[in-house]
C-alpha positions in Angstrom: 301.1 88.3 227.1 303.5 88.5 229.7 303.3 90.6 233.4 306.6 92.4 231.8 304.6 93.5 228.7 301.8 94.7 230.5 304.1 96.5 233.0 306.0 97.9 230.0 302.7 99.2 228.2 301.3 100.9 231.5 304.5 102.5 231.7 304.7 104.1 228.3 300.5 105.0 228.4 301.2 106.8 231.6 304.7 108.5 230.6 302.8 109.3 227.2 299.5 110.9 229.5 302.0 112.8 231.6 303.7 114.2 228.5 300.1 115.4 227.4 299.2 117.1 230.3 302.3 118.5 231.0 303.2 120.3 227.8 300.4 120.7 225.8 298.0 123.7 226.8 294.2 122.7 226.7 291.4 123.6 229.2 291.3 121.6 231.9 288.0 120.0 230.9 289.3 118.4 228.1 292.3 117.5 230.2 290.1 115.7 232.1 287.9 114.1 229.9 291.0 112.6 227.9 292.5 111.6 231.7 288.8 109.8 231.7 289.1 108.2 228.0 292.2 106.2 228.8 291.8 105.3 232.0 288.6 103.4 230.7 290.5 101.9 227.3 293.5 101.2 229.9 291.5 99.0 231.8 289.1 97.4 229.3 292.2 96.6 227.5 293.8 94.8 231.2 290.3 93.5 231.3 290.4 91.5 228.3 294.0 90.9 229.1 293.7 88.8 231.8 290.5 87.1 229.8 287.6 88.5 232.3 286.0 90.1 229.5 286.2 87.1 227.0 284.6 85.4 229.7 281.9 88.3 230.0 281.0 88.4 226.5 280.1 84.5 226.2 276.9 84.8 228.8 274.2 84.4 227.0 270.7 86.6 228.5 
């Protein structure tokens, strides 16, 4: 995957978040819980991205 992609996708997850909590009414909880949600996918997905958590899940305990 290219650095353009990955730029590109951040973009459009961010533009897409923005959108959410600018114009659709929620509480502020739930605001912040989903603000919570994709900023953990967002980086588990750049995580396996750059293959750190391939690398993770072949240890063996």
């Amino acid at each position: 995957m290219s650095l353009i992609t990955l730029l590109l996708v951040l973009i459009v997850i961010g533009f897409i978040l923005w959108l959410i909590n600018t114009y659709i009414p929620m509480d502020r909880k739930i605001k912040n819980i989903l603000n919570f949600v994709v900023v953990i996918l967002v980086v588990l997905w750049l995580l396996r991205a750059f293959g750190v958590l391939d690398s993770i899940s072949n240890v063996r305990i």
